[in-house]
C-alpha positions in Angstrom: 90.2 99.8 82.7 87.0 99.5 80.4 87.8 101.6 77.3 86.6 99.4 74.9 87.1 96.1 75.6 86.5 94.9 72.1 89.3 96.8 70.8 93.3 96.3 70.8 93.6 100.3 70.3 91.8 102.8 71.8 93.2 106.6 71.0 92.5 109.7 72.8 91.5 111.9 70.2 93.3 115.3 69.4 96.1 114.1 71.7 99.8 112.9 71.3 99.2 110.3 73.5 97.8 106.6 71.9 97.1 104.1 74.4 97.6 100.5 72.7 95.4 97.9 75.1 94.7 94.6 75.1 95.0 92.8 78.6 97.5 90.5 76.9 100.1 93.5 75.6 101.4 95.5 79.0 102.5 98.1 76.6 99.7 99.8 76.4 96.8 99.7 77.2 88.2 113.8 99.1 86.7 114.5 101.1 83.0 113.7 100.6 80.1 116.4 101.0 76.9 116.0 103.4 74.9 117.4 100.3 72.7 115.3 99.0 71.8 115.1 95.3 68.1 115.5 94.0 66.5 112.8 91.5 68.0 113.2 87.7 66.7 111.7 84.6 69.6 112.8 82.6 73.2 112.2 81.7 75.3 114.9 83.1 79.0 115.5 81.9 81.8 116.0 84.4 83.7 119.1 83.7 86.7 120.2 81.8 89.1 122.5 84.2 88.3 125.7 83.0 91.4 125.2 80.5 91.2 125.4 76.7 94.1 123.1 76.4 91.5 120.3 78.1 90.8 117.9 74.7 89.0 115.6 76.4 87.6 113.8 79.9 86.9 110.4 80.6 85.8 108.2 84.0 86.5 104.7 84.3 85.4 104.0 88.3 83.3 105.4 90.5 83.2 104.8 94.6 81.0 102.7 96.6 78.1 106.3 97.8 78.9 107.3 93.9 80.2 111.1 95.0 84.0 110.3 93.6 84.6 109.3 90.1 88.2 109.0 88.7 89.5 108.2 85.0 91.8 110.5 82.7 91.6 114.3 81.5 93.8 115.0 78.0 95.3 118.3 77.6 97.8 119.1 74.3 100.2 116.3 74.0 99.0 114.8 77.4 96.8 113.0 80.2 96.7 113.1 83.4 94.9 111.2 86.6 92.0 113.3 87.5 89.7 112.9 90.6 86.4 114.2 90.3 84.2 115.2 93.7 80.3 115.0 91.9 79.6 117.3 94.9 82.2 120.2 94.4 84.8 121.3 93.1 87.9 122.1 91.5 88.8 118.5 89.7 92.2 116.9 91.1 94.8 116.0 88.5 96.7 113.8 90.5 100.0 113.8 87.9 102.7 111.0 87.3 105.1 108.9 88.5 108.8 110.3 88.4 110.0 109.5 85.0 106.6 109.6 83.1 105.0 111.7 81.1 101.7 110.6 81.4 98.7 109.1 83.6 95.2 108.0 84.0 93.0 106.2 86.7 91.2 102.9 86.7 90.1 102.3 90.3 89.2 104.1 93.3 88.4 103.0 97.0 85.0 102.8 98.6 85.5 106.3 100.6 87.3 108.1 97.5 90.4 108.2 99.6 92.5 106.0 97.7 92.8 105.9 94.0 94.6 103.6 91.6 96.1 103.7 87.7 99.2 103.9 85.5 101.8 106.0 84.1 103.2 106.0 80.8 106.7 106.8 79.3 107.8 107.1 76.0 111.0 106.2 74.0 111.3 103.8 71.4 108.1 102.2 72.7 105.9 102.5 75.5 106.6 101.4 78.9 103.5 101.4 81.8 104.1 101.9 85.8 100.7 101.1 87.9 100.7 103.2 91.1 98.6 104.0 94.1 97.5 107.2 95.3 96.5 108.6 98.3 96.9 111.5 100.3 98.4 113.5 97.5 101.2 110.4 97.3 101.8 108.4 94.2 103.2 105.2 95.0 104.4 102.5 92.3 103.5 99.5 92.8 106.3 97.9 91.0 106.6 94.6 89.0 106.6 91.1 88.7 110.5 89.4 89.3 112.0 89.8 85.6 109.6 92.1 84.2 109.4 95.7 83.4 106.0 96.5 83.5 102.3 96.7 85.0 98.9 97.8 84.8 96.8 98.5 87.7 93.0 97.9 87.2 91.1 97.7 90.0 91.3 98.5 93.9 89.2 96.6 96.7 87.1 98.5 99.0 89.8 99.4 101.4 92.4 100.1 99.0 94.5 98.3 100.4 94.8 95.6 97.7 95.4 96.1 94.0 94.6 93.8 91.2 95.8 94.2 87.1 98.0 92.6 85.0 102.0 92.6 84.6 104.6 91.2 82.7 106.6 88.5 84.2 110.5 87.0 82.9 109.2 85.6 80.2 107.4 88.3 78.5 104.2 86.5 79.5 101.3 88.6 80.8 100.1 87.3 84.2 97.0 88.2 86.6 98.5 90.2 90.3 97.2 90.5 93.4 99.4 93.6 95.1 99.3 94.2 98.9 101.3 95.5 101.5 104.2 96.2 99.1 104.4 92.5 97.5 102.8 91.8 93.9 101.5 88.3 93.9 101.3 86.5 90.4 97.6 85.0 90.3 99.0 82.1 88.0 96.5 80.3 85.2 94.5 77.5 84.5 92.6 75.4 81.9 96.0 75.3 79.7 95.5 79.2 79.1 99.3 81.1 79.1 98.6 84.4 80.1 95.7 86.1 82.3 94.8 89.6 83.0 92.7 90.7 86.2 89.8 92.9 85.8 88.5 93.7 89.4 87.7 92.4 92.9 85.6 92.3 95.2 85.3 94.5 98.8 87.5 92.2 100.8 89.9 91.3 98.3 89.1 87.7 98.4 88.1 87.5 94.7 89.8 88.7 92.0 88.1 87.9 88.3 89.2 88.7 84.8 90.1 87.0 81.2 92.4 84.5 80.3 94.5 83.8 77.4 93.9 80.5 75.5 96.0 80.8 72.2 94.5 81.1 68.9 92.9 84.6 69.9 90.8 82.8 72.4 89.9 84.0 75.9 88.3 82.2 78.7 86.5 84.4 81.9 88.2 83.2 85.6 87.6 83.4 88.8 90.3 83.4 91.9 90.2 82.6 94.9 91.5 81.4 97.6 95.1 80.6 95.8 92.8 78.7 92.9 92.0 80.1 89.6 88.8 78.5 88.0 87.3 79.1 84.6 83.7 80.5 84.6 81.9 78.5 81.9 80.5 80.3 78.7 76.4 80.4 77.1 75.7 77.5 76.0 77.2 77.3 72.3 79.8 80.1 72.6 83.6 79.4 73.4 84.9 82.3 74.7 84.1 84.1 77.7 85.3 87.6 79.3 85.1 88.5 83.2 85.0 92.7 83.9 83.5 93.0 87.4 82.3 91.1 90.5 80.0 91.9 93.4 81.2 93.5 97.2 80.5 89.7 98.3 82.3 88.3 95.3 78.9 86.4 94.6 77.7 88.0 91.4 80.2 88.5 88.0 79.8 90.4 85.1 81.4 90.0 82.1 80.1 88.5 78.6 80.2 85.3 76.6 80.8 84.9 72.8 83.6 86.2 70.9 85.0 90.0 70.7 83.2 90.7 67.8 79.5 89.2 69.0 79.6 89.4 72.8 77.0 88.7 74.7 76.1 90.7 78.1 76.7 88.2 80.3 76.3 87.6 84.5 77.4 84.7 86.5 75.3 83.8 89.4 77.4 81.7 92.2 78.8 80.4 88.9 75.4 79.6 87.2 75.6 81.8 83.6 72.9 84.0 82.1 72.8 85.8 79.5 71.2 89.8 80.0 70.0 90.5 76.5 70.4 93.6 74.3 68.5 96.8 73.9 65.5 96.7 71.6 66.9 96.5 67.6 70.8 95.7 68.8 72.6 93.0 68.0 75.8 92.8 70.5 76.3 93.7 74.3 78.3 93.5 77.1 78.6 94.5 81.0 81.2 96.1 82.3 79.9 97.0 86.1 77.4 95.3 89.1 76.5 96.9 92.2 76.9 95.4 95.4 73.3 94.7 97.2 70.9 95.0 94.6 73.1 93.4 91.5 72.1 96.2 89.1 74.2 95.9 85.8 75.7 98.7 83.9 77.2 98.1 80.2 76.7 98.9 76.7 74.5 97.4 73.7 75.5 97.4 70.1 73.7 98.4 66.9 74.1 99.1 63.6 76.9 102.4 64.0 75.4 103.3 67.9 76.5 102.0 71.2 74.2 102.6 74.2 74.8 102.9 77.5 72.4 100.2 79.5 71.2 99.9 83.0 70.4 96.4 83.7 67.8 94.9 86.8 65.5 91.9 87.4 65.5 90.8 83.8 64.6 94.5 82.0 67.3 96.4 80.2 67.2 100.0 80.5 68.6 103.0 77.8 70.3 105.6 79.9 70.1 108.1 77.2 72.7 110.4 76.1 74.4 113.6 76.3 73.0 116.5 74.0 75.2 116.0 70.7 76.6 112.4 71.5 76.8 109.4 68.7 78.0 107.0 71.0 77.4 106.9 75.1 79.4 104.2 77.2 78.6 103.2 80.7 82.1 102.2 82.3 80.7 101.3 85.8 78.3 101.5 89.1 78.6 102.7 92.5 78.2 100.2 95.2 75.2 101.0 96.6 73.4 101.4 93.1 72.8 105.0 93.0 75.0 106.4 90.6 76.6 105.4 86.8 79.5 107.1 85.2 80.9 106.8 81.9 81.9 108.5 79.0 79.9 110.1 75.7 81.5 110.9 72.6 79.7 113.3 69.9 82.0 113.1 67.1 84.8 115.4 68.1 85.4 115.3 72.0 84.9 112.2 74.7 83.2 113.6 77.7 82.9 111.8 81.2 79.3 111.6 82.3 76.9 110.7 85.8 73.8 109.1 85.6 71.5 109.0 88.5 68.1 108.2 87.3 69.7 110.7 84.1 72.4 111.3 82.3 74.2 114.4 83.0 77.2 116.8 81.8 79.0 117.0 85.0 80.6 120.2 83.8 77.0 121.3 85.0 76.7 119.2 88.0 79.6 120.4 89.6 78.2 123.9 89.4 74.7 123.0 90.0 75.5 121.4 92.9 77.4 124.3 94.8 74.4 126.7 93.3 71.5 124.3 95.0 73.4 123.8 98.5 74.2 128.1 99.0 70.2 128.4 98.3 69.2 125.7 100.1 71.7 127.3 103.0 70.2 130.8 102.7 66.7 129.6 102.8 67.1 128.1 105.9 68.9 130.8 107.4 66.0 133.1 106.9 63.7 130.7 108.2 65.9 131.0 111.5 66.5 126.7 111.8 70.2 126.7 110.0 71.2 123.2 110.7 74.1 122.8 109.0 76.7 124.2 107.2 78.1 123.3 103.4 81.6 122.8 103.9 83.4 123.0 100.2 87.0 121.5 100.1 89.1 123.0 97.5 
């Protein structure tokens, strides 16, 4: 989960619910179509249900062809787990675990098929179950031996194996690696106590993420293989952050510097560079890579604006904005480079958002997209060479 990785709280405005962060406090923090989509040079929103109870939207992952997108829709006094298909519709709120009130999603499988988040309860505070879905199943995943929580953040490209963070007996906050029913701590290294996985790569062989070092420190690792290894920092900087690694677990993403002046950072077979800012900001970071090309998706800092960037072969790229928006975040990549998802805010409402070339409302790509493939389909009939039919799938 990418909210706002520079921030212990992030609150989803005009709801009940407050989700409390850091990768260090547990507590918080479809079928596919055959249409194809035509070039964009805009960000496009995903939609609210057609529901005036729907406060807000926002995506956190997106799978490997870029056609399913999952992250969290609020209504009054809730969230819930939604699935979006970019190609049709109705959205798919997938609901909670038994005993929870809440939910959102943080990770989704190459083919869309299997998607992955948490559950929240409340009482005196709040508790978080991580789960797996798929085929209309929620599954939790459970916890660590002694502890009471975790928080699913990332899924490989099977979905087989899940990655986040959990508490263990001693109220510590370790790294897991959950497969096949068992959640595996990842352990630490370089003295750091806790550690909190990010994502991992397609085969599940490498997990990354951020370790703990005391004194509000935090160090970037890498595991695999049953060893954890620190990724070294830019050159003058002490603190490091890892948020994303490539299909072949060669490339990581992350940044270097502290929380307040991060850097947008990439690790190359372990070699560190640093991937600038947009023109007149002074801060960055990157959240997401794709896995062939190593495109970079993450967001620059200026004075009051954060921008959405699109990084490749050494030039930054503004993705623009939604109509309205004072901040635009880009949360991560598809696999094969095609599409970015994210999330705008204009002052009153967060609202997920596509990017394929453009930034666009998916509220009117869903639509668009069911409008261009019945005229494309009655054009061809009329020309007597129908060759195929546009299946929707409710």
């Amino acid at each position: 989960m990418h909210f706002s990785p520079f921030s212990s709280e992030f609150r989803l405005a005009g709801l009940a619910l407050t989700l409390l962060w850091s990768p260090f406090t547990i507590t918080t923090s479809l079928a596919q179509s055959q249409l194809q989509w035509p070039p964009l040079e805009v960000v496009t929103s995903l939609p609210h249900p057609q529901d005036p109870s729907v406060t807000l939207s926002l995506a956190n992952a997106i799978n490997a062809d870029g056609t399913i997108v999952v992250g969290v829709q609020g209504l009054a006094g809730a969230s819930s787990a939604a699935v979006w298909n970019t190609t049709q519709s109705p959205t798919v709120i997938l609901g909670n675990l038994p005993g929870y009130s809440s939910s959102f999603a943080t990770g989704v499988s190459a083919n869309g098929q299997v998607v992955i988040g948490n559950s929240i309860k409340y009482s005196n505070s709040s508790v978080v179950g991580a789960f797996r879905w798929e085929g209309g199943h929620l599954q939790d995943l459970g916890h660590l031996p002694g502890g009471n929580e975790a928080f699913a953040t990332a899924t490989n490209a099977s979905g087989e194996i899940v990655v986040g963070n959990a508490d263990n007996s001693s109220g510590l906050t370790r790294a897991f690696l959950w497969q096949n029913g068992i959640m595996q701590d990842l352990g630490t290294t370089g003295g750091a106590s806790e550690a909190a996985a990010e994502n991992v790569n397609a085969d599940g062989t490498v997990v990354v993420g951020t370790l703990n070092k005391g004194n509000q420190i935090s160090g970037a690792f890498r595991w695999q293989n049953g060893l954890m290894e620190e990724l070294n920092p830019l050159t003058g900087d002490v603190e490091a952050d890892a948020k994303d690694v490539s299909a072949d677990g060669r490339i990581i993403v992350g940044h270097s510097g502290d929380r307040s002046t991060p850097n947008a950072t990439r690790w190359v077979n372990g070699k560190v560079e640093s991937l600038g800012t947009l023109r007149g900001d002074s801060y960055s970071y990157a959240l997401g890579v794709s896995d062939s090309s190593g495109v970079v998706v993450g967001n620059s800092i200026g004075a009051a604006r954060t921008r959405a960037f699109r990084w490749q072969n050494g030039e930054m790229k503004d993705l623009g904005q939604l109509t309205g928006a004072v901040a635009t975040h880009a949360i991560d990549i598809s696999a094969d480079g095609s599409t970015i998802t994210g999330y705008s805010y204009d002052g009153t409402t967060y609202s997920a958002f596509i990017y394929r070339t453009a930034i666009q409302d998916l509220a009117n790509v869903q639509a668009s997209a069911i409008e261009i493939a019945n005229e494309f389909a009655n054009a061809v009939d009329l020309n007597g060479h129908l060759t195929r039919k546009l299946k929707e799938e409710a």
